[in-house]
N, CA, C and O of each residue as an XYZ file, in Angstrom:
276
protein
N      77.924     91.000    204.977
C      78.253     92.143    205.823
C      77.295     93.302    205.523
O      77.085     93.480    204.323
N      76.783     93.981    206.229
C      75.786     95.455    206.064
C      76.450     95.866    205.882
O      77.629     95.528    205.994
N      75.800     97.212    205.346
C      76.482     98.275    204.734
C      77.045     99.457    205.701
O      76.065    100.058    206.140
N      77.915     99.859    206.059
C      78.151    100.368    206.813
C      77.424    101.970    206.705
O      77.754    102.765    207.585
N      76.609    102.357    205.813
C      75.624    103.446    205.626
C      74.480    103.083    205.739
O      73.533    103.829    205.491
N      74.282    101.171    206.360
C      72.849    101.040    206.955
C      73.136    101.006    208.065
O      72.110    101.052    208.745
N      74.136    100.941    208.735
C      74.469    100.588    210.112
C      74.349    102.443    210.810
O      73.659    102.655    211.808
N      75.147    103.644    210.071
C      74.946    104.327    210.558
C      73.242    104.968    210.838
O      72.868    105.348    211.948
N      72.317    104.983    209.530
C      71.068    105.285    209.758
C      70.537    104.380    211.063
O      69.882    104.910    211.960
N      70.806    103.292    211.074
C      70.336    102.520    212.037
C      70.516    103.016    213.351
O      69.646    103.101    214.218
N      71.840    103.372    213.444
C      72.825    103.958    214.580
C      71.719    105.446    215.344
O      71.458    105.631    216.532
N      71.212    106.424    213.922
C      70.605    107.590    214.183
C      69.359    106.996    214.868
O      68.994    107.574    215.892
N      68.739    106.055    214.504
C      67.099    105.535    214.318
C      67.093    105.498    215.388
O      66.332    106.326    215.887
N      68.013    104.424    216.581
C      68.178    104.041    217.801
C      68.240    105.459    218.666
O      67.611    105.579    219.717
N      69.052    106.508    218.121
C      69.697    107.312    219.289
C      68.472    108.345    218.613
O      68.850    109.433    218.177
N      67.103    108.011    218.539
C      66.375    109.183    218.193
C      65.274    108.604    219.270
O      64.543    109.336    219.936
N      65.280    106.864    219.341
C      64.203    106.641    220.351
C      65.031    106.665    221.474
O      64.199    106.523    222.370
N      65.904    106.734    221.913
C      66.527    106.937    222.974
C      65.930    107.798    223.597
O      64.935    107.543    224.276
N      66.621    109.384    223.428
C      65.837    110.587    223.240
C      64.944    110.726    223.692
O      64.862    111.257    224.799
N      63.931    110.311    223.026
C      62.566    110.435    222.736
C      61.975    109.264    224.250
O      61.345    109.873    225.114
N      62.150    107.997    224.456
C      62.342    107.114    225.648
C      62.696    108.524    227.113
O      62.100    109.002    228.078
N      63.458    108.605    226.711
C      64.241    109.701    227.896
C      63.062    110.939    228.641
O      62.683    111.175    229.788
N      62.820    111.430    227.471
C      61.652    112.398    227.616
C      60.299    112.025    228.380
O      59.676    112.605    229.270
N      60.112    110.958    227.760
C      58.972    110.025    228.174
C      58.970    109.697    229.200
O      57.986    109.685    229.940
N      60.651    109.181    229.612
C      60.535    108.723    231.129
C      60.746    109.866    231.940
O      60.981    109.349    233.032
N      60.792    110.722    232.049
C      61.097    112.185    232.866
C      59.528    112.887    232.894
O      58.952    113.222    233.929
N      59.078    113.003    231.755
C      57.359    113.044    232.041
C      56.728    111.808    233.275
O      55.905    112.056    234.156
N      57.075    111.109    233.134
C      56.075    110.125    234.042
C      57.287    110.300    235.331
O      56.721    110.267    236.423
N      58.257    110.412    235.407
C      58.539    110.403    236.793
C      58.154    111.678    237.629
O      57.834    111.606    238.816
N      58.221    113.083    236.774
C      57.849    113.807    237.294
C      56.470    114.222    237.076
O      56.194    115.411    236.919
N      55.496    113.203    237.057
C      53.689    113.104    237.449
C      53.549    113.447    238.556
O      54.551    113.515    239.267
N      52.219    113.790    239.101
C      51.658    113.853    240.273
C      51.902    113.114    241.001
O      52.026    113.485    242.168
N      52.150    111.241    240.542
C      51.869    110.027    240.947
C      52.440    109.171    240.701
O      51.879    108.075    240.707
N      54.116    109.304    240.300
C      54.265    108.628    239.670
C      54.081    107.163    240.057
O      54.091    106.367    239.117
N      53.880    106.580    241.538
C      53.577    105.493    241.538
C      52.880    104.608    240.711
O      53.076    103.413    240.488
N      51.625    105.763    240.086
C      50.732    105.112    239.165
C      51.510    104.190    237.733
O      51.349    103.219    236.993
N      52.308    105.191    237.999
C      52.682    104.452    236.179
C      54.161    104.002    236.584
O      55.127    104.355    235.908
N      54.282    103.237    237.679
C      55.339    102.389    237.620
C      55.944    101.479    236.760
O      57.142    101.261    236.574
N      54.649    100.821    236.103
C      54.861     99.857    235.183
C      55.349    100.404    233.886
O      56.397     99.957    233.421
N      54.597    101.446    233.183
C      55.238    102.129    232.325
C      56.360    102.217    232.081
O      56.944    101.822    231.072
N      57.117    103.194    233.758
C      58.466    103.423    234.016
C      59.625    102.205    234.082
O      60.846    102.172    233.927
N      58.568    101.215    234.398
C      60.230     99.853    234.222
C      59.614     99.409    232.783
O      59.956     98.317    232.331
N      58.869    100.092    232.180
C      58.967     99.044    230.608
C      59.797    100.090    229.933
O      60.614     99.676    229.110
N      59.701    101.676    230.196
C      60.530    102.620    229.490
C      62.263    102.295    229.889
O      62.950    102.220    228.870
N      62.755    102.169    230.721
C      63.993    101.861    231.686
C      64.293    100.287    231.105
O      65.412     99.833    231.347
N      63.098     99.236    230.164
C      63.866     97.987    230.148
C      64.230     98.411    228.560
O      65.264     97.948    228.079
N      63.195     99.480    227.578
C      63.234     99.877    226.528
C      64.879    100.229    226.402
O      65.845     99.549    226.053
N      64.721    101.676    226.873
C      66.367    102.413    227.026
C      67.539    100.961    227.060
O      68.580    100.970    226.402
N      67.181     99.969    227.809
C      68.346     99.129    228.355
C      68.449     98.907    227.182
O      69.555     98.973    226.646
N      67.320     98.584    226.479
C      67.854     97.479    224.956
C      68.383     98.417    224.339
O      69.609     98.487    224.252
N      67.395     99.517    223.671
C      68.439    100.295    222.854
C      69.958    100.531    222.934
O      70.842    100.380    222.090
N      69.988    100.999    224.365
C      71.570    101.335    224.291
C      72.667    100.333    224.068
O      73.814    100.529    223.667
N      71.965     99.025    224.474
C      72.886     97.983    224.334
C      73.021     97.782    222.697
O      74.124     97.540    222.209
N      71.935     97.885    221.949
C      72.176     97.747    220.114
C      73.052     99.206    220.062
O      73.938     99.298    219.213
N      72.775    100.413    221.038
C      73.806    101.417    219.832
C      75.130    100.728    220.405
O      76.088    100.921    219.657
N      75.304    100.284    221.077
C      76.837    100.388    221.328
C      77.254     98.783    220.511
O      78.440     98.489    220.363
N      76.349     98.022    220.121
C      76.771     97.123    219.148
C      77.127     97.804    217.741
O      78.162     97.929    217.086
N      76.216     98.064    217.632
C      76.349     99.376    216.105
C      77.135     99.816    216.251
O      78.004     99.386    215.493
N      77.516    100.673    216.968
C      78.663    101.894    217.487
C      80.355    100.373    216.755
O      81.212    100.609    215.904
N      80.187     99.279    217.423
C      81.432     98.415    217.000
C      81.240     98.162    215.680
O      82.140     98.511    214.917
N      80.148     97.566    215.175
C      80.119     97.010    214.121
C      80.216     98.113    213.001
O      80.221     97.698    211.842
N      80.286     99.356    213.194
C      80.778    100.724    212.471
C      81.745    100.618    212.452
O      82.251    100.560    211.332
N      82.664    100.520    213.670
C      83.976    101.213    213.914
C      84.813     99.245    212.718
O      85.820     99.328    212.014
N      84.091     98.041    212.879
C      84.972     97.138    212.581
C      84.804     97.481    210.833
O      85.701     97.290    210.012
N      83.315     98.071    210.499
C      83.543     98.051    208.927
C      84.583     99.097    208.379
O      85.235     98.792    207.381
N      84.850    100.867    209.263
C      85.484    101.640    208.891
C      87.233    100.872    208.630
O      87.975    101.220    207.711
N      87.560     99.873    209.606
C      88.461     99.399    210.043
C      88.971     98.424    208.418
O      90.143     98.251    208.081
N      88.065     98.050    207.846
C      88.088     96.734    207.484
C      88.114     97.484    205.467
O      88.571     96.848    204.518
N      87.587     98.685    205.392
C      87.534     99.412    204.226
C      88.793     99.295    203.167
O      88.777     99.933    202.115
C-alpha cells in the first residue's frame, strides 16, 4: 500500500500540471490563429483528460487509506 503522504504530494504534483496545462491551453486558444496549433490544443485537452482522471483516482485512494488508518 503507498503511503498515504506519497499519494497526497502526488495528488499536489498532478493539480500543479493541471493548472499550468490550463494556462497553456487558454494561451493557444486565444492566438491570432488558433487553427495553427490545433494539434497542440487536442494534445493539451488529451493531457488535462489524463491528469484529471489520476487526481480523482488519488483523490479515492486518499480518502480509502484515511478510511483504513
Amino acid at each position: 500500500m503507498t503511503d498515504r503522504s506519497t499519494l497526497i504530494a502526488r495528488k499536489h504534483e498532478v493539480r500543479r500540471r493541471i493548472e499550468s496545462l490550463r494556462r497553456e491551453l487558454v494561451r493557444y486558444e486565444n492566438a491570432a490563429d488558433p487553427r495553427r496549433n490545433r494539434r497542440r490544443i487536442g494534445q493539451i485537452e488529451r493531457d488535462l483528460e489524463r491528469l484529471q482522471a489520476e487526481e480523482f483516482d488519488l483523490r479515492v485512494q486518499i480518502d480509502r487509506s484515511s478510511n483504513q488508518a
